[in-house]
C-alpha positions in Angstrom: 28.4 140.2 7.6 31.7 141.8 5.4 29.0 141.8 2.5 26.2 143.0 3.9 28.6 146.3 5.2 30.0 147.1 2.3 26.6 146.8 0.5 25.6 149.7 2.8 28.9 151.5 2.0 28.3 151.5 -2.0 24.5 152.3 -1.2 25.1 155.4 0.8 28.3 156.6 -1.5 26.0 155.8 -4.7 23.2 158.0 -3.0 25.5 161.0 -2.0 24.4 161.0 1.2 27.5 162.2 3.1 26.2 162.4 6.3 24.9 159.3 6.6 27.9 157.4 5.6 29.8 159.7 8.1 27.4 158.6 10.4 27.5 154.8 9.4 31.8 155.1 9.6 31.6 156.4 12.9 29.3 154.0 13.6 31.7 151.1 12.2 35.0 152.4 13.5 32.9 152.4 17.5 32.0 148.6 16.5 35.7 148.4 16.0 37.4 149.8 19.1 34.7 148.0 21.3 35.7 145.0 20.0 39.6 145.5 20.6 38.2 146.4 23.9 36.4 143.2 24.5 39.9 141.3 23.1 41.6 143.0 25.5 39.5 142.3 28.7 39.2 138.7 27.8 42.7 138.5 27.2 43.5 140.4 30.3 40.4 137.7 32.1 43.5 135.2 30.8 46.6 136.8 32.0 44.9 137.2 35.3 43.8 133.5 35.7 47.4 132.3 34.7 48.8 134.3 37.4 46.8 132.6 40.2 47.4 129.5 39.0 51.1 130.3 39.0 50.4 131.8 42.5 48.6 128.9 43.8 51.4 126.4 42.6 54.4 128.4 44.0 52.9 129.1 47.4 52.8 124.9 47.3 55.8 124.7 46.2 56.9 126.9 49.2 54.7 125.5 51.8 56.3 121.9 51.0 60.1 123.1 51.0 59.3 124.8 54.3 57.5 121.4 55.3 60.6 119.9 54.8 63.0 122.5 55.9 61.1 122.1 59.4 60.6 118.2 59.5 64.0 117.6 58.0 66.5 120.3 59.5 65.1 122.7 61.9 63.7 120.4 64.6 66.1 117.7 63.9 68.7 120.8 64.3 67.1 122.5 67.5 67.3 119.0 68.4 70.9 118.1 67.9 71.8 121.9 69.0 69.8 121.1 72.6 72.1 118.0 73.2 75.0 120.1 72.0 74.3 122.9 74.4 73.6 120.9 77.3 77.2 119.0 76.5 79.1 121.9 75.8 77.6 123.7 79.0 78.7 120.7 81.1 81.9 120.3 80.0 82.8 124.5 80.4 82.2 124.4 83.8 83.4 121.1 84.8 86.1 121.9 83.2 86.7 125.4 83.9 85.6 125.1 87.4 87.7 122.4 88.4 89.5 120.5 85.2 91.2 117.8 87.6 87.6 116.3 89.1 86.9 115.4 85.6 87.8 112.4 83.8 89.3 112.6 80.2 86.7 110.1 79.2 84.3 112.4 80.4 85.8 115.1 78.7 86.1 113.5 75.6 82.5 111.6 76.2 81.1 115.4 76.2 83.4 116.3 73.7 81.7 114.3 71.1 78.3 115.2 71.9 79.2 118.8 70.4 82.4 118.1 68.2 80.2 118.5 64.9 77.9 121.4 64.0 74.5 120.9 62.6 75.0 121.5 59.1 71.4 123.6 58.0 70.3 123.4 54.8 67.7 125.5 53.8 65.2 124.5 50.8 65.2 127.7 48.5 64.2 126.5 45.3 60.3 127.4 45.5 61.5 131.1 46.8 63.8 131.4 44.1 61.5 130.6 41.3 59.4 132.7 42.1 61.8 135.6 43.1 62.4 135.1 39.5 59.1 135.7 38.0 58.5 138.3 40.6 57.5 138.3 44.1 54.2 140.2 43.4 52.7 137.6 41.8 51.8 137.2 45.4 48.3 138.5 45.4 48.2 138.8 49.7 50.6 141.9 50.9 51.0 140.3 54.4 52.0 136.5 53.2 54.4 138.6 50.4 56.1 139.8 53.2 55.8 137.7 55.9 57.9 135.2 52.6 60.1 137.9 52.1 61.2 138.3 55.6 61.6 134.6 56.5 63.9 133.8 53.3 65.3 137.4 53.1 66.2 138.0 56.8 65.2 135.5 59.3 67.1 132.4 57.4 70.3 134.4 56.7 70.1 135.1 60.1 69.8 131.2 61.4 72.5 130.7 58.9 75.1 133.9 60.4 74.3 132.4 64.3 74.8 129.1 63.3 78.4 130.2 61.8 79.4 132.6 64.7 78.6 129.5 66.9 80.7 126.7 65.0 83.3 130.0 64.9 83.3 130.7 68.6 83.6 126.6 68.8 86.7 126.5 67.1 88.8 129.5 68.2 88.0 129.7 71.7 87.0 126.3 73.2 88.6 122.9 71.3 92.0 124.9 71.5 91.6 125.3 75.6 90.2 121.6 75.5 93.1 119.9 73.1 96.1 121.8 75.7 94.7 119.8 78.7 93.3 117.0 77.2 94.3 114.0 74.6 91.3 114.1 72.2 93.0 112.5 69.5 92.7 109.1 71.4 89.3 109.2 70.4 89.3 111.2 67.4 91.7 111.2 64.1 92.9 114.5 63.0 90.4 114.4 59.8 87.2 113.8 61.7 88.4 117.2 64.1 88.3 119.0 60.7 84.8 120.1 60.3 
């Protein structure tokens, strides 16, 4: 094909005929641009069909951490939190209402049911991978930010309640509790230490 071009090349320079070889250059110099063209679409066909695939395998990556996040800690935690409240609602108004119609072992029965916070872990990895390659890989705007939003603000939120709670726990409740009542017959001094 190189040969038979540069035949017509000498042939039309041999000949004198300016025009035509203008002609046949322009002609050669089109064939070459449409063909970087063509490179370029196929190679952009390629980019484009890497970035699904990286899209379809990090939205499952996701969908399994959040799988996990609900079957391992945030109905297990809802869970333990339900007990916890119905405990620690029990015991504040026994015990604020009247604290001598309640037994210690009550107290301490109750006491137990809440001691320990629910310690939520949240699966991140899949959102932080692809936070890293860029969250608009995500093709679809509404599952971009309905992502965005869960890991960004709804998570940190579970995260700051579930801290204000075990805060509130500490300073204004198991103080009260340990004036009035011996909960170190039960519990050591190192299990108290959440």
């Amino acid at each position: 094909m190189i040969r038979l071009f540069r035949k017509i090349r000498q042939n039309l320079l041999s000949e004198k005929n300016y025009s035509l070889y203008l002609l046949y250059a322009i002609g050669e110099i089109t064939l070459v641009v449409v063909g970087i063209l063509i490179a370029f679409q196929i190679d952009n066909w390629n980019q484009n069909k890497i970035n699904v695939q990286k899209e379809i395998t990090n939205l499952k990556e996701i969908k399994k951490n959040l799988n996990g996040d609900m079957e391992f800690q945030l109905i297990p935690g809802s869970e333990y939190y339900a007990l916890s409240t119905e405990a620690y609602d029990l015991l504040r108004s026994n015990f604020y209402e009247s604290p001598q119609m309640i037994s210690e072992d009550s107290i301490r029965a109750l006491f137990l049911q809440m001691v320990l916070p629910w310690r939520l872990i949240i699966n991140t990895v899949a959102f932080d991978n692809l936070n890293s390659m860029g969250i608009d890989l995500i093709s679809n705007d509404s599952l971009r930010a309905n992502i965005s939003t869960l890991y960004g603000y709804e998570y940190k939120n579970l995260l700051n309640y579930q801290t204000i709670t075990i805060t509130e726990f500490r300073e204004d409740f198991v103080p009260l509790l340990s004036d009035h009542v011996n909960i170190h017959k039960v519990l050591s001094a190192s299990e108290l230490n959440y």
